[in-house]
C-alpha positions in Angstrom: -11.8 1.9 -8.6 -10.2 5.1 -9.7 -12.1 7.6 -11.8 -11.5 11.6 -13.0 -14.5 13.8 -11.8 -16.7 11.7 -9.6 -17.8 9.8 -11.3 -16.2 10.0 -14.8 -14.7 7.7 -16.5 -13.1 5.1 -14.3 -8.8 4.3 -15.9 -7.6 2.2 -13.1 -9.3 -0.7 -10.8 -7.6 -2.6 -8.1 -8.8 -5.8 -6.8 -7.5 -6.4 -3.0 -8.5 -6.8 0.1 -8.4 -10.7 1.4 -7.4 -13.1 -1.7 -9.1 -12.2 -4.9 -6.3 -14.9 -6.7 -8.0 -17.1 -4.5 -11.7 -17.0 -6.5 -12.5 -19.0 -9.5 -11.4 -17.0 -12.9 -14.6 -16.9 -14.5 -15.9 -15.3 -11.1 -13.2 -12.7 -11.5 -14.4 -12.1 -15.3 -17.7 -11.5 -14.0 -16.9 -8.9 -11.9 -15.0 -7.4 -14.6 -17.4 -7.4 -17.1 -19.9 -6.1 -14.6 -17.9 -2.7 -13.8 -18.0 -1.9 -17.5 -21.2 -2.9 -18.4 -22.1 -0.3 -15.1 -19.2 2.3 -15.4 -17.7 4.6 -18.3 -14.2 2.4 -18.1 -11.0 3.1 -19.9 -9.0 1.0 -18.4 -5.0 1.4 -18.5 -4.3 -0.1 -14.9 -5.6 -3.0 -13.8 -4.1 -4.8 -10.3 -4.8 -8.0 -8.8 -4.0 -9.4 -5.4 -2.5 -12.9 -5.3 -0.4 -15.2 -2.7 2.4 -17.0 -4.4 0.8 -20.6 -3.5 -2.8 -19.7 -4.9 -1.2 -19.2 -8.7 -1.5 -21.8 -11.6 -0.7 -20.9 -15.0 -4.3 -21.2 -15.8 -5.0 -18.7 -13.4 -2.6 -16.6 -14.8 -3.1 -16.7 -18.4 -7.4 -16.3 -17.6 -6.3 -12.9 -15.8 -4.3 -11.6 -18.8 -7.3 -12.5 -20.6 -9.8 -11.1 -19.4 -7.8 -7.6 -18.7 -5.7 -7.8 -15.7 -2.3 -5.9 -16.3 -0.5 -6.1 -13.0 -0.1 -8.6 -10.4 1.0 -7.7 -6.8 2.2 -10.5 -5.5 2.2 -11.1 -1.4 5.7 -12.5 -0.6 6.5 -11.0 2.2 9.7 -13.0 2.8 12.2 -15.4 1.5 13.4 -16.9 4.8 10.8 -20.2 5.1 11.4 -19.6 9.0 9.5 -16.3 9.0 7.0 -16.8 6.8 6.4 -19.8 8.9 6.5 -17.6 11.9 4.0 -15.2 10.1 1.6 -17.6 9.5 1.7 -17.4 6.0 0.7 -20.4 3.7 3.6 -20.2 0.9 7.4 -20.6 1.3 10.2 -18.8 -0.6 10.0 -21.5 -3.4 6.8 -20.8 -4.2 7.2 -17.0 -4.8 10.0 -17.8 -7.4 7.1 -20.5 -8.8 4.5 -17.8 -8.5 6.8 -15.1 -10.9 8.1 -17.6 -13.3 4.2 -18.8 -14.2 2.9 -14.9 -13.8 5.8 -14.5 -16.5 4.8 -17.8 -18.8 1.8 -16.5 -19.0 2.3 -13.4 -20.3 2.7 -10.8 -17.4 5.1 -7.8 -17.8 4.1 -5.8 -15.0 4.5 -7.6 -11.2 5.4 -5.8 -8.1 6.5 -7.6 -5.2 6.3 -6.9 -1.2 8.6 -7.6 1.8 7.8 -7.1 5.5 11.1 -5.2 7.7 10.8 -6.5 10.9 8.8 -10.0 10.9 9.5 -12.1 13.7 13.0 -14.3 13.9 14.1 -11.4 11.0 17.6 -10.9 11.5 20.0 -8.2 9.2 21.4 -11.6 7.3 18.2 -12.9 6.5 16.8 -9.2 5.5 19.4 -8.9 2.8 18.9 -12.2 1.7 15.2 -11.3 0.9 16.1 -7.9 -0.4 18.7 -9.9 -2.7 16.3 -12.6 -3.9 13.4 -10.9 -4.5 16.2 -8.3 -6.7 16.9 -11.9 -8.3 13.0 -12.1 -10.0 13.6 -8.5 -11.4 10.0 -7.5 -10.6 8.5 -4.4 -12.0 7.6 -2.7 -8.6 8.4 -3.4 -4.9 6.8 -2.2 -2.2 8.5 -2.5 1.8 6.3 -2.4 4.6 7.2 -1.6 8.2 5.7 -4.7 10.1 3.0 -3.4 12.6 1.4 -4.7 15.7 -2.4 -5.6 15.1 -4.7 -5.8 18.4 -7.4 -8.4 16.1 -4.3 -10.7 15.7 -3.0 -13.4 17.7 0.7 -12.2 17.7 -0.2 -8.4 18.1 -2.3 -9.8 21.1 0.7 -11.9 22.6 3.0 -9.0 21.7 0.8 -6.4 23.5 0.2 -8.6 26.4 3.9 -9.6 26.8 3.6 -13.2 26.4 6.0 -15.7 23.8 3.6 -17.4 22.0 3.2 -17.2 17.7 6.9 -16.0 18.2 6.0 -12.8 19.8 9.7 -12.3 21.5 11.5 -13.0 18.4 10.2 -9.5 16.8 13.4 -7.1 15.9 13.9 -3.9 17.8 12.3 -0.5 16.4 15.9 0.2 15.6 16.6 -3.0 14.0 13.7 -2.4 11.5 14.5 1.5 11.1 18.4 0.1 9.5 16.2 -2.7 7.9 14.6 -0.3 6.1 17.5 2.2 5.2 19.5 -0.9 3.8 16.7 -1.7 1.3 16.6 2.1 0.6 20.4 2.2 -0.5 20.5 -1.9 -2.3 17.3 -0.9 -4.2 18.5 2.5 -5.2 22.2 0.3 -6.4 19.6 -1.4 -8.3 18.4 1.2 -10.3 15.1 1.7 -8.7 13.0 5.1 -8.0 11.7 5.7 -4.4 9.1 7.7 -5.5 6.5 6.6 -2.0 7.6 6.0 1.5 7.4 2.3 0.9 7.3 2.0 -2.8 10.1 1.6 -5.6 9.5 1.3 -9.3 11.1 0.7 -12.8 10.8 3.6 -14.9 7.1 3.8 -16.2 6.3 1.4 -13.7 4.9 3.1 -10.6 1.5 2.5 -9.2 -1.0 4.9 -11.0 -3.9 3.7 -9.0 -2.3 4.1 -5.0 -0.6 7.5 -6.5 -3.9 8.4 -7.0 -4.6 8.0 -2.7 -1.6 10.1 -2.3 -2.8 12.9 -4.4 -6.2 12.7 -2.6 -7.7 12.0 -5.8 -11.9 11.0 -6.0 -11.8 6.7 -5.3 -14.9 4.6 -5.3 -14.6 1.9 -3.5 -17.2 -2.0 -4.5 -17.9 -5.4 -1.8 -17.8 -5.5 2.3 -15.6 -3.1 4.1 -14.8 -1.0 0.8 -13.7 3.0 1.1 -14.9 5.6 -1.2 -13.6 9.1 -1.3 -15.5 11.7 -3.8 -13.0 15.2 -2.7 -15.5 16.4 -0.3 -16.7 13.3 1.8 -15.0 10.1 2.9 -17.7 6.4 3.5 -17.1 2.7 4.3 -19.2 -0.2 3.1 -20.8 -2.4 5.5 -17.6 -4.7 6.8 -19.5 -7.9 7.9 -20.0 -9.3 4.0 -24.1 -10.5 4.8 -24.5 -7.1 6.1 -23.7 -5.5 2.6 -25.6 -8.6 0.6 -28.3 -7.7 3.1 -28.2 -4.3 2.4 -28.2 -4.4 -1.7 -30.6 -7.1 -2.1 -33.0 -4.6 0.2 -31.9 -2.1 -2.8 -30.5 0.0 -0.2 -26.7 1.4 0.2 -24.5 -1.1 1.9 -22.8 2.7 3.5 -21.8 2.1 7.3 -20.1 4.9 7.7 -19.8 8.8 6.4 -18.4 11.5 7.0 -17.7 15.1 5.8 -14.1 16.2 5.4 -13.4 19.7 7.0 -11.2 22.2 6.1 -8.3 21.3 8.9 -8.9 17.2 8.0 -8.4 18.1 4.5 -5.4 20.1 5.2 -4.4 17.2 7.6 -4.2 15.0 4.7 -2.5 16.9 2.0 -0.2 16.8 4.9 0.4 13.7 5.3 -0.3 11.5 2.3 1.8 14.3 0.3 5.1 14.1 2.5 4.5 10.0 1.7 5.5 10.7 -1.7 9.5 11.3 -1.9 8.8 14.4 -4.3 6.8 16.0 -1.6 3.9 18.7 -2.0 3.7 22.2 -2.5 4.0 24.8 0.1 1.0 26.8 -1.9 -1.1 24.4 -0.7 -0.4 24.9 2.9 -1.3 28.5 2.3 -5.1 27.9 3.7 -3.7 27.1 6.7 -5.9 27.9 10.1 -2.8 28.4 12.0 0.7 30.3 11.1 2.3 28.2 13.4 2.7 25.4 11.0 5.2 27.1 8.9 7.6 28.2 12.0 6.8 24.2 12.9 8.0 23.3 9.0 11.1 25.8 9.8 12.3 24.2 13.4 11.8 20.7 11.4 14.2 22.1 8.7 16.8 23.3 10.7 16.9 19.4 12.7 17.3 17.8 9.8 14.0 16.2 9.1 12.8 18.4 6.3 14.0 19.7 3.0 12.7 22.5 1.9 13.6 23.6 -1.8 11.9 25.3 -5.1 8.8 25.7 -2.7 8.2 22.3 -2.2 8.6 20.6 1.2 9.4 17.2 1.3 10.8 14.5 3.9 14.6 13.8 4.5 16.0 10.9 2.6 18.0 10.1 5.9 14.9 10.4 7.7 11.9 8.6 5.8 12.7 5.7 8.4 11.3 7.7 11.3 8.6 9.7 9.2 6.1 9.6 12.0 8.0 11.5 13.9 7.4 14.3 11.0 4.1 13.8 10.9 3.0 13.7 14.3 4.7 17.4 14.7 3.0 18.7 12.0 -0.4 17.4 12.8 -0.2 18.9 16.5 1.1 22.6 14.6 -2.1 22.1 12.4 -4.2 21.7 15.4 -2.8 24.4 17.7 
């Protein structure tokens, strides 16, 4: 949940993490109704999770019901060979199922993911899926690099060289880095904002409760493996879900982890979760900075190409936003100099 002044009153909620689509509706209602009964709530945003194959039009009109405004909708891909690859349950008919009973039932707001670089991807089948998913005129799209996970079985085949779970179909860094500018250029054709490194909206559309991450705005965050963020320190929820049941029915704080933001970390972050937003952040608030060095590290990153800096703002290339690691790696070492 997202609140002003921890803890004020709370104006957006996201529910994520696993498959919230996936739990009865009246069990979603009941969390719902909980978090107002509990929490000073004026809710204008409010997100839910769902795969394309777990949505019924019951489902969907119970959500608009009970006060669910926005609907982000896992698809991943339209290519049945990838998602298959992936592992994922659903298929590219049922996405196009998913947004036409989502729109039935009364839905006006959907954004809509796609993974650059999923394995047997190739630039056909990536503008395909760029194309398609421009097809179900969704509200909001979000495009995620794909990235190697060590707890999964293809990020351990992938790290330990092997085929399996189609682990040497995966497209080359490069291949994903023009992946990702195509989208850039068809989505912009299209008529829609970059306004995040990975997110596009309609105008009015863009996500007021991640926005609120990027701005490193107070968060709390309710269940197993939650984050919370009140400006000053950052804590995680128990992960294992019967160690946080353990934990509140003991009346105790499920917390498994704290810790107290310094000056440098904080400074760290404006860094980097303001350079995700295309608009950038302003240079007055690098002006705490423990070391001079970053602005004549800002400069040389200017001068290559991979900056702009304008109106005293500092912001990331267009041309560039593919490779913004790069970016931020430098400008974490000058912080830490």
């Amino acid at each position: 949940m997202r609140g002003r002044e921890p803890w004020g009153v709370f104006d957006t909620v996201y529910f994520g993490g696993g498959t919230p689509s996936l739990l009865a509706p009246e069990n979603l209602a009941r969390i719902f109704s909980a978090l107002k009964a509990n929490f000073q709530c004026g809710i204008d945003e409010a997100t839910l999770e769902a795969d394309p194959e777990t949505i019924t039009r019951e489902k969907a009109e119970a959500w608009l019901a009970e006060g669910f405004t926005r609907v982000s909708l896992g698809a991943q891909s339209f290519s049945d060979a990838e998602l298959k690859a992936a592992g994922r349950m659903h298929r590219r008919a049922d996405i196009s199922s998913a947004v036409e009973t989502l729109r039935a039932a009364g839905f006006r707001n959907l954004t809509l993911d796609l993974i650059a670089g999923l394995p047997l991807q190739t630039k056909q089948s990536w503008r395909d899926s760029v194309e398609s998913l421009l097809q179900l005129e969704p509200e909001h799209i979000s495009i995620y690099m794909m990235e190697i996970d060590e707890g999964s079985r293809l990020g351990r085949e992938v790290i330990s060289g092997g085929a399996r779970y189609s682990a040497g179909d995966l497209p080359s860094d490069d291949a994903m880095a023009d992946f990702y500018q195509s989208a850039c250029a068809w989505l912009a054709d299209a008529g829609f904002e970059h306004y995040e490194i990975s997110n596009w909206a309609r105008m009015g559309s863009r996500s007021r409760h991640n926005l609120k991450y990027w701005r490193r705005e107070p968060y709390l965050g309710l269940g197993a493996g939650a984050h919370s963020f009140d400006g000053r320190r950052r804590w995680a929820n128990a992960h294992e879900p019967a160690r946080y049941v353990a934990a509140i029915e003991r009346g105790e704080l499920p917390t498994e982890q704290e810790v107290t933001v310094s000056e440098r970390e904080a400074l760290e972050e404006t860094i980097f979760l303001g350079l995700r937003q295309l608009a950038g952040i302003d240079l007055g608030q690098l002006s705490s900075a423990p070391d001079a060095g970053l602005l004549a590290r800002i400069e040389e990153m200017r001068v290559d190409g991979l900056v702009i800096v304008e109106g005293g703002r500092l912001r990331l290339a267009p041309e560039r936003l593919a490779v913004s690691n790069e970016v931020f790696v430098g400008l974490m070492e000058a912080v830490g100099a």
